[in-house]
C-alpha positions in Angstrom: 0.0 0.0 0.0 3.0 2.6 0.9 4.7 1.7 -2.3 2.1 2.1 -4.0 1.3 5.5 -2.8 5.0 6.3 -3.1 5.2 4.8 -6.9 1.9 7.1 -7.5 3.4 10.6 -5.9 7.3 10.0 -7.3 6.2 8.5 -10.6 7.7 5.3 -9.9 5.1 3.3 -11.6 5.2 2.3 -15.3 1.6 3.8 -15.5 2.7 7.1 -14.1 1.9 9.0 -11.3 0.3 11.5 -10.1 -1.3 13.7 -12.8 -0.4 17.0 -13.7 -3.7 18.4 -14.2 -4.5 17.1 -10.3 -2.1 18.4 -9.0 -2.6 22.3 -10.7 -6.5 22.0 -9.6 -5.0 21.3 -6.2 -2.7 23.4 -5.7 -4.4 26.5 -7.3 -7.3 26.1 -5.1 -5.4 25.6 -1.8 -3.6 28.6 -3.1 -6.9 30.6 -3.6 -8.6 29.5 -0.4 -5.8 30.1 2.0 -5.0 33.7 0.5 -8.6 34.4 0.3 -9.3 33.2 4.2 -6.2 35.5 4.9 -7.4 38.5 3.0 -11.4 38.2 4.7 -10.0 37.4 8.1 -6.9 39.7 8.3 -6.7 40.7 11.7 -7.2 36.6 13.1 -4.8 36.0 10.0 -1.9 38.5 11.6 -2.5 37.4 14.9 -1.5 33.8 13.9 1.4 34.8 11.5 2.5 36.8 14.4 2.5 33.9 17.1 3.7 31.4 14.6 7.6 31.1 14.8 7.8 30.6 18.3 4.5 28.8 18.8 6.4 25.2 20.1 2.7 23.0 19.9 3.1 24.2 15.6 6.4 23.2 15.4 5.5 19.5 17.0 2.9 19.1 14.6 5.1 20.1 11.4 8.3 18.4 12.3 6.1 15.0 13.2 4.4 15.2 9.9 8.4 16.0 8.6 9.4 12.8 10.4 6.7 10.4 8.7 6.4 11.7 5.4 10.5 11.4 5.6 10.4 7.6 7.2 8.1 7.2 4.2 10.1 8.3 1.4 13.4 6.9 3.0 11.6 2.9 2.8 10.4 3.6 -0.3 12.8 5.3 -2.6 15.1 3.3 -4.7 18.2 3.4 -3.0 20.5 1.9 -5.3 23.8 0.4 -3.8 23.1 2.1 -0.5 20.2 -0.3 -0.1 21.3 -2.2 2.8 21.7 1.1 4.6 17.7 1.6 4.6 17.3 1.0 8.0 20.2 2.8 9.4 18.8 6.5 7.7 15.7 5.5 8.6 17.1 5.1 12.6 19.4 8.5 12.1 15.9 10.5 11.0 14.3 9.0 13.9 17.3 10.0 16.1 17.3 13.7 14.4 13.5 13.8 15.3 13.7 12.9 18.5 16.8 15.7 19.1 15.5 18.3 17.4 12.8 18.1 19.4 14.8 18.6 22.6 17.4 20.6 21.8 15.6 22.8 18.5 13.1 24.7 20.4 14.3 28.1 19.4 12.2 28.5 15.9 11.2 25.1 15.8 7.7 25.6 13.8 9.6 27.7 11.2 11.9 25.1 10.8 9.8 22.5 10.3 7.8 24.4 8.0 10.6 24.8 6.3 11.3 21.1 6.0 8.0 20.5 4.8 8.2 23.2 1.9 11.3 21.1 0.6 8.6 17.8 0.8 6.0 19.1 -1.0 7.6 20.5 -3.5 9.0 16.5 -4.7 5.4 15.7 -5.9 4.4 18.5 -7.5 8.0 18.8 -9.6 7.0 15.3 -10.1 4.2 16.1 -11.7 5.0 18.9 -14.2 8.6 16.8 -15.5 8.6 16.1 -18.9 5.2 17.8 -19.3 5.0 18.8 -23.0 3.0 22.1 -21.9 5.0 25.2 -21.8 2.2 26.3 -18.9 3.4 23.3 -16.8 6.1 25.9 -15.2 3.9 27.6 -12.9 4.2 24.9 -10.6 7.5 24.3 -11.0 8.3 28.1 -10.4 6.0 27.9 -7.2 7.9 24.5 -6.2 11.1 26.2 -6.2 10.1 29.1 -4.5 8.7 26.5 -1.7 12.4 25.3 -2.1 14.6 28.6 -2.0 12.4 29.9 1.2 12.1 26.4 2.8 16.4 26.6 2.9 16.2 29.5 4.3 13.2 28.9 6.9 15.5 25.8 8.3 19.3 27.8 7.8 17.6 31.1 9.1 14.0 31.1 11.0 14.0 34.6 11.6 13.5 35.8 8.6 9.9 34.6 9.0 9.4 36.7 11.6 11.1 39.4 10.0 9.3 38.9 6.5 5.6 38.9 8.5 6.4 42.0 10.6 7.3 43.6 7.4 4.3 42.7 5.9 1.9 43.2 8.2 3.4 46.8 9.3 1.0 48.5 6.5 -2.6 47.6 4.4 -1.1 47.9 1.3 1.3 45.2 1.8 -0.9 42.8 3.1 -3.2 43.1 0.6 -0.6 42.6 -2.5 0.5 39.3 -0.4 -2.9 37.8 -0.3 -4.7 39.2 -4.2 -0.8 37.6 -5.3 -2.0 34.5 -4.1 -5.4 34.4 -5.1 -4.3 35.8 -8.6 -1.7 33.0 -9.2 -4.0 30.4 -8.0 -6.5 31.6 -10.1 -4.1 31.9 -13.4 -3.2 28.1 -12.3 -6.7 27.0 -11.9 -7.9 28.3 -15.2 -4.8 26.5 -17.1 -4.9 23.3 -15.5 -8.8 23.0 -16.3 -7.9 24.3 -20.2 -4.4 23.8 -21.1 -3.1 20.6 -18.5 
């Protein structure tokens, strides 16, 4: 069943994967939905934003999901003639986990959010490779966006803090961030239904 699911998001199966048109229509509307909550409920929006980097409970949560969806991909992934090493990563992610947890605390939810920018992003450049559509790029563009700012969201946290406060200091700011949003989801919405 894991491989399976594994095969299906990597395109590790000979049928394919994961489609491309699936994966536009799903990222575009979570894209649209979560910049268009965050534009109708600003000030609950900046609250949260605010509170985020140093909220430990977050950074549980996201590094925990981090953990699995890495124990997943690490017995999974064709390891070639590091094979035989599969359970020994699989015990030193376990181990990082675990010591993160206890001795990461400064940051931690950035950090982990971080981490799971860098996962995400696998399926969804999965998804658009070898695409003949020129219009595929849009998600690879957003994928390595989700990759640049995941680096530096593990390598530096507080420029999460640093990028909100800037953000939320005035109106106009906040509402470029969130129509941004909306607008790309909704350029990537209408070319996955037409064009993907």
């Amino acid at each position: 069943m894991f491989a399976d699911l594994y095969d299906y998001l990597y395109h590790q199966a000979p049928a394919g994967g994961i489609p491309l048109k699936g994966t536009g229509i799903v990222v575009a509307l979570a894209l649209i939905a979560t910049h268009g909550w965050a534009l109708k409920n600003t000030a609950k929006t900046q609250a949260f934003l605010k509170t985020f980097p140093r909220t430990f409970k977050w950074g549980v949560i996201l590094l925990t999901i981090d953990f699995l969806w890495s124990v997943f991909a690490l017995a999974n992934m064709d390891m070639g003639e590091f094979f035989h090493m599969r359970r020994t990563f699989i015990m030193i992610v376990a181990g990082g986990f675990v010591a993160v947890l206890i001795y990461v605390k400064e940051f931690l939810a950035v950090r982990a959010l971080g981490a799971l920018m860098l996962l995400v992003a696998g399926p969804v450049l999965t998804a658009a490779f070898l695409q003949p559509q020129t219009s595929r790029l849009l998600l690879p563009i957003l994928a390595y966006v989700w990759i640049i700012v995941g680096m530096y969201f593990i390598g530096m946290p507080f420029l999460m803090r640093d990028w909100i406060n800037w953000v939320v200091a005035k109106p106009q700011r906040w509402k470029l961030a969130t129509y941004s949003g909306i607008a790309y989801g909704v350029v990537l919405l209408v070319t996955a239904i037409l064009f993907y």
